[in-house]
C-alpha positions in Angstrom: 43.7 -16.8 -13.0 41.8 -13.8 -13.7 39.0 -12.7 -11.9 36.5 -13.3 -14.7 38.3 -17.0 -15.2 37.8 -17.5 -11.2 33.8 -16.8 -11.8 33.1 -19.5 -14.0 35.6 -21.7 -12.2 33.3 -21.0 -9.8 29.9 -21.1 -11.6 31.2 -24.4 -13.2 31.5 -25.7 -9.4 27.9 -24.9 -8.1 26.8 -27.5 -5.3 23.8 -29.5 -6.5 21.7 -28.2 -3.8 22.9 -24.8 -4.9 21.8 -25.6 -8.3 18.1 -26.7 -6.8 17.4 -23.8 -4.6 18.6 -21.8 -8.1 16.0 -23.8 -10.4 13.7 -23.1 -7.8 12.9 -19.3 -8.5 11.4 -19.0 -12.3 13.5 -17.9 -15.5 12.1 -14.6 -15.6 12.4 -13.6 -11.5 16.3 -14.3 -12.2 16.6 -12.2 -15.6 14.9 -9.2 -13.3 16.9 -9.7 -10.5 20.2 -8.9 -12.6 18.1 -5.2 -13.1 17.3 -4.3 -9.5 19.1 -1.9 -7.8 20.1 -0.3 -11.1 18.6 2.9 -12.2 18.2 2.8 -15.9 17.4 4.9 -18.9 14.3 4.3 -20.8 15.9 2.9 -23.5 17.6 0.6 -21.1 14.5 -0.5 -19.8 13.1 -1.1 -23.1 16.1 -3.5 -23.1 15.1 -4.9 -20.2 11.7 -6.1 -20.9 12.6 -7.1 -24.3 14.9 -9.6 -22.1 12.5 -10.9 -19.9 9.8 -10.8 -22.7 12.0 -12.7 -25.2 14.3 -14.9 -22.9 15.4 -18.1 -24.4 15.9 -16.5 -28.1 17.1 -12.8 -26.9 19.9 -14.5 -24.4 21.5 -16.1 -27.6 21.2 -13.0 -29.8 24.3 -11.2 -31.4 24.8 -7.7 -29.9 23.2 -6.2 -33.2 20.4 -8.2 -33.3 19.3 -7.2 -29.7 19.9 -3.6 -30.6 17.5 -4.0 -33.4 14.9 -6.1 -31.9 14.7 -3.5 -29.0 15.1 -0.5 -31.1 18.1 0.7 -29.8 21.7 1.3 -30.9 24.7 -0.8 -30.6 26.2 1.5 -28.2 23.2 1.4 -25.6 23.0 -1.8 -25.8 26.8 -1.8 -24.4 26.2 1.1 -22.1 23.4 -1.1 -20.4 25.2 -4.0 -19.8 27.5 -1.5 -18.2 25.1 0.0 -16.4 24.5 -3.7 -15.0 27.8 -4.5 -13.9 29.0 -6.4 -16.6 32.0 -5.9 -18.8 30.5 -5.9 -22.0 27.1 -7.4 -23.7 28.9 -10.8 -24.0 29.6 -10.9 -20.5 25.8 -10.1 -20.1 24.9 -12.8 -22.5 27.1 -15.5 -20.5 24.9 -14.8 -17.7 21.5 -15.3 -19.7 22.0 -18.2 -21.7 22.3 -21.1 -19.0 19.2 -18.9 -17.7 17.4 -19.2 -21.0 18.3 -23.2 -21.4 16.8 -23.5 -18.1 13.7 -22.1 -19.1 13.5 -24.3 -22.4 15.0 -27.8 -21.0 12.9 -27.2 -17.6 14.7 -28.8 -14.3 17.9 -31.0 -15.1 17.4 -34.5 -13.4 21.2 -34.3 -12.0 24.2 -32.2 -12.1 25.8 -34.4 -14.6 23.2 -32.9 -16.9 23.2 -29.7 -16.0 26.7 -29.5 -16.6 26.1 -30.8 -20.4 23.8 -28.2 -21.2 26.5 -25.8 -20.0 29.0 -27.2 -22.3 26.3 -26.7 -25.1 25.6 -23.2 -23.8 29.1 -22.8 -24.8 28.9 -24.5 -27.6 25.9 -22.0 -28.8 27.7 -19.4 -27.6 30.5 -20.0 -30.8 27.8 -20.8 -32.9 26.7 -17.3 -32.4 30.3 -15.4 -32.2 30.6 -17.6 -36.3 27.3 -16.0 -37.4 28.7 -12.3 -36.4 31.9 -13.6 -38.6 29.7 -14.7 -41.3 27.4 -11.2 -41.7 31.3 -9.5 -41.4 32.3 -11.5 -44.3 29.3 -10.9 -46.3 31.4 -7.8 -48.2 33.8 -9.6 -49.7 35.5 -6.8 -51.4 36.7 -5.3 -47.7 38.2 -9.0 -47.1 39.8 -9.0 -50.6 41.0 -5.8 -50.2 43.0 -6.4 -46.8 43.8 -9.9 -48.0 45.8 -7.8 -51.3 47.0 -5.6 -49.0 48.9 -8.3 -46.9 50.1 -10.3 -49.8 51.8 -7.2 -50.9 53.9 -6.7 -48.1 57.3 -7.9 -48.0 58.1 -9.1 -45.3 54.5 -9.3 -43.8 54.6 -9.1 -39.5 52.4 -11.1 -37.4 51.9 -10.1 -34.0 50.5 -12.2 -31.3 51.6 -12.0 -27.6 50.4 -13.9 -24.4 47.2 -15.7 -24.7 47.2 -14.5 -28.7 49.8 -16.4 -29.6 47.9 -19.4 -30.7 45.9 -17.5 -33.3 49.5 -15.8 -34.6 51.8 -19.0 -34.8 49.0 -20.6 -36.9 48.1 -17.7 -39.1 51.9 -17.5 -39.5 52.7 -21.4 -39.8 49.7 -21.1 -43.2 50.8 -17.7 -44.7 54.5 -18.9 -44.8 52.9 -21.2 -47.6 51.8 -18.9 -50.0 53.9 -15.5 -48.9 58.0 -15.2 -49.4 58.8 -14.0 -46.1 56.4 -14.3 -42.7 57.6 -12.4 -39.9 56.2 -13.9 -36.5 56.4 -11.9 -33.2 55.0 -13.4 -29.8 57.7 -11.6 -27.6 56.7 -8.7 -26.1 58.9 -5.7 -24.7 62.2 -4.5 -27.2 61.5 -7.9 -28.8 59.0 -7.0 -30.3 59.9 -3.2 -30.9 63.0 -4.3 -32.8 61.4 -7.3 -35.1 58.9 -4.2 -35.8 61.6 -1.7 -36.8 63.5 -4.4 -38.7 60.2 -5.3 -40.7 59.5 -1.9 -42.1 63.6 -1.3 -42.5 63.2 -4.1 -44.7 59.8 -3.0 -46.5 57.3 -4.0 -45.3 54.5 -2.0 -45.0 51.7 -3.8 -42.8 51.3 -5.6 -40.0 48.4 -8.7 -39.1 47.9 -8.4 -34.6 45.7 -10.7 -32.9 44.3 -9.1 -29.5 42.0 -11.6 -27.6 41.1 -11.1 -23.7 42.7 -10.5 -21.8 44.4 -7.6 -23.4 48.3 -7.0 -22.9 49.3 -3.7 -22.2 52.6 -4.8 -24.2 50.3 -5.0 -27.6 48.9 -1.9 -26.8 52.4 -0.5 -26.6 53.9 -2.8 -29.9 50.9 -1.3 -32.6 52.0 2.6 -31.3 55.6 1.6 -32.3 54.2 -0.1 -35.9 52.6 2.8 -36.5 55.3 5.4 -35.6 57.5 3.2 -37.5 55.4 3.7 -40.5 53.9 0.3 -40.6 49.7 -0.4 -40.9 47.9 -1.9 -38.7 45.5 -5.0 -39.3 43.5 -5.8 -35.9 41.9 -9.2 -35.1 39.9 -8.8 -31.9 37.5 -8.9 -30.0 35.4 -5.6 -29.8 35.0 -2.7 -31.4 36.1 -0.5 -28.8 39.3 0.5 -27.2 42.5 1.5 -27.4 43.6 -1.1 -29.3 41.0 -0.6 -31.9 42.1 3.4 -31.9 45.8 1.8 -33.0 44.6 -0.3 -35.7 44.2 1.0 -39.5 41.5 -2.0 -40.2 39.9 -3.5 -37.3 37.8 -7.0 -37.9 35.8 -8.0 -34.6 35.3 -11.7 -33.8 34.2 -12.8 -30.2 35.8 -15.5 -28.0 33.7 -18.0 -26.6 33.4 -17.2 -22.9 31.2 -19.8 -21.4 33.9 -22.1 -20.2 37.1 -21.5 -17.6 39.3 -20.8 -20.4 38.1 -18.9 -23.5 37.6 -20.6 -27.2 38.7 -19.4 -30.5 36.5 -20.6 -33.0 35.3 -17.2 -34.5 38.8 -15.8 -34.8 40.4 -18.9 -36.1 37.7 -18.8 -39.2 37.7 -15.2 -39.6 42.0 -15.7 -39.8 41.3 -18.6 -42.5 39.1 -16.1 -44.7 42.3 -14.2 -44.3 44.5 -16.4 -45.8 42.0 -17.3 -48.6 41.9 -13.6 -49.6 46.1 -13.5 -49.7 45.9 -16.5 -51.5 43.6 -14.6 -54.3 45.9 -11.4 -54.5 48.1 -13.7 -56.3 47.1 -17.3 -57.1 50.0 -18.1 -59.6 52.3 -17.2 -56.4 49.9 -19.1 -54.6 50.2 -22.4 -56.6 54.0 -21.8 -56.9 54.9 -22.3 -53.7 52.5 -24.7 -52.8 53.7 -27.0 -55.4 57.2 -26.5 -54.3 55.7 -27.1 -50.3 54.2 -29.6 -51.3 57.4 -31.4 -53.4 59.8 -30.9 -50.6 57.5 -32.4 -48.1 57.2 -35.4 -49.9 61.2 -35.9 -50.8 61.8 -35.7 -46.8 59.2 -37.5 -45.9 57.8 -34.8 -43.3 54.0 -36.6 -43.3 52.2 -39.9 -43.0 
């Protein structure tokens, strides 16, 4: 287990009379008492108050919205979480938002109820990480674009390895309905280095990666051979910084929900659906096509209830 999995293991485990000598010291002394010790900029101070001054709707803003309610930029916004100790601004926001519910809901009566409103912090949490996806896919045309882009290449590759393959086995499982020839890679290492090779031999020209925390060192290592290879890059992930993101030709960000032990996909599974919407689009007689002919052959073999 990682070490950011063993703290909310661990947060998810708080004693109850841990939990009452916590509720015991006011929303706001706790939001402060993640800033002592830590010598900040004036404009990460300005973030600071804006926290304590705006807690319960601040703690459950989108990294954009904070910068622009504190009248900062996205970058110090992320540098001040930093500064703080924290990962990244989601990390930061994990940390508010059972602070915040505490504030609004006042005092749990047990730790049975406690530990509801931290299954609906994570809840809110996703409901958050789907509005970012929403304001991404508010320019349709960049969606269309990359959706054209993917229907157009024969074969198309999609990458996904370790705790990524989820989102790449179903993206891959959908797309093999409406495109001729899905490649799927979840194997890391030469595995993946030759289905890569293989792909552009054959023609392809791009390739769709998933990259969700924790990130492999092997995808790192499988987008430098695509793009030596000649193939373009398509990067579902996370943040908007990295490495990864430096690899990618089009990078689309959608956050994992963090609250819980294990992280949740809801943002990234949408944003893949628009995806496939868009691919569908680039060609709909293809489209209908095969689906029709999916849908005949499912029927003679009796593959569903």
């Amino acid at each position: 287990m990682s070490s950011g999995q063993q703290a909310r293991a661990q947060a998810a485990a708080i004693t109850p009379s841990e939990q009452a000598a916590e509720r015991e010291r006011a929303p706001a002394e706790r939001v402060r008492a993640l800033f002592d010790g830590h010598p900040l900029s004036p404009g990460q101070r300005r973030i600071a108050q804006y926290l304590v001054d705006h807690l319960t709707e601040a703690a459950f803003l989108s990294i954009t919205e904070l910068a622009e309610r504190a009248g900062v930029s996205q970058p110090s916004v992320t540098r001040f979480a930093a500064a703080l100790g924290f990962s990244g601004y989601p990390a930061l926001r994990d940390v508010l938002q059972p602070i915040a519910l505490s504030a609004v809901a006042g005092a749990p009566d047990s730790p049975e109820q406690t530990r509801r409103n931290e299954l609906q912090a994570a809840v809110d949490a996703e409901i958050e990480n789907l509005r970012d996806v929403r304001r991404l896919l508010a320019d349709t045309n960049q969606v269309l674009d990359i959706g054209r882009e993917l229907a157009r290449s024969v074969p198309l590759t999609v990458l996904g390895l370790r705790i990524s393959v989820s989102l790449a086995e179903y993206f891959a499982y959908a797309a093999r309905r409406i495109h001729p020839d899905v490649r799927l890679v979840t194997g890391g290492g030469s595995v993946a280095y030759d289905a890569l090779l293989q792909a552009r031999a054959a023609g392809g020209s791009w390739v769709l990666a998933f990259a969700m925390p924790r990130h492999a060192k092997e995808t790192l290592a499988a987008l430098r051979v695509a793009r030596r290879a000649g193939l373009r890059v398509v990067l579902i992930t996370d943040g908007t910084l990295g490495p990864l993101v430096d690899e990618a030709d089009v990078a689309l960000t959608a956050g994992t929900g963090s609250r819980l032990v294990f992280d949740s996909y809801a943002a990234p599974g949408v944003l893949s659906a628009a995806l496939l919407q868009a691919m569908s689009d680039a060609d709909p007689e293809r489209t209908q096509a095969r689906l029709e002919s999916y849908e005949q052959a499912a029927d003679q073999h009796g593959f569903f209830l």
